[in-house]
N, C-alpha and C positions, 0 to 999 in steps of 0.2 A: 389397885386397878392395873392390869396388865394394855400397855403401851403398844402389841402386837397387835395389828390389823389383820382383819379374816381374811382368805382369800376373795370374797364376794365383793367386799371394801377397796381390796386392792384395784381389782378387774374394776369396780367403779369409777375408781380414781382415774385411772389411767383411761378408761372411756371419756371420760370429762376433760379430762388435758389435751385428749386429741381433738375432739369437738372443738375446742378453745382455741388452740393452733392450727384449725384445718376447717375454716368453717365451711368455704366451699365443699367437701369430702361428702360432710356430713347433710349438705343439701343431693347431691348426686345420691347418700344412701339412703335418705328420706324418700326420695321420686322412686326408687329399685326396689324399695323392701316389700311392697307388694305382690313385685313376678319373682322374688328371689327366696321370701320368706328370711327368717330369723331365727335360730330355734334358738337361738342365747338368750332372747326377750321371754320367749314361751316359756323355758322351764327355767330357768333364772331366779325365780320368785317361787318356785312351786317347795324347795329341796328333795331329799330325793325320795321319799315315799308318794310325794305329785307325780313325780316323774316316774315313777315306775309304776303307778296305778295307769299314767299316759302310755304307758309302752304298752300294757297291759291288754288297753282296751284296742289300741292299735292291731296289735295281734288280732285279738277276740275278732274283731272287724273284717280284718283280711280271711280270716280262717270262715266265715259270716258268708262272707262276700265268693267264695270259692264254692263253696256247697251249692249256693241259691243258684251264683249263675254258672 
């Protein structure tokens, strides 16, 4: 079994250590992440064929949204 951590693991870790040591931090980005958004949370979980079918449709959307109006 290989002792290497992925990078997703890593960036986990160290999210968690900061919450740990910063609890305050973490209530202030809790109240903000609604007007500020996250896209680490959004595509984070997807890898990257989510993510790029999301880019995708983002596109498609815009290019959607320009014709109509």
């Amino acid at each position: 079994m290989s002792l290497k951590e992925t990078p997703e693991e890593k960036r986990e870790r160290l999210r968690q250590s900061e919450l740990k040591n910063n609890p305050s931090g973490s209530i202030h980005d809790a109240l903000n992440r609604g007007s500020s958004g996250n896209l680490t949370d959004l595509t984070g979980g997807m890898g990257w064929k989510g993510t790029g079918i999301l880019i995708l449709v983002l596109i498609f959307g815009f290019i959607l949204y320009n014709l109509i109006f």
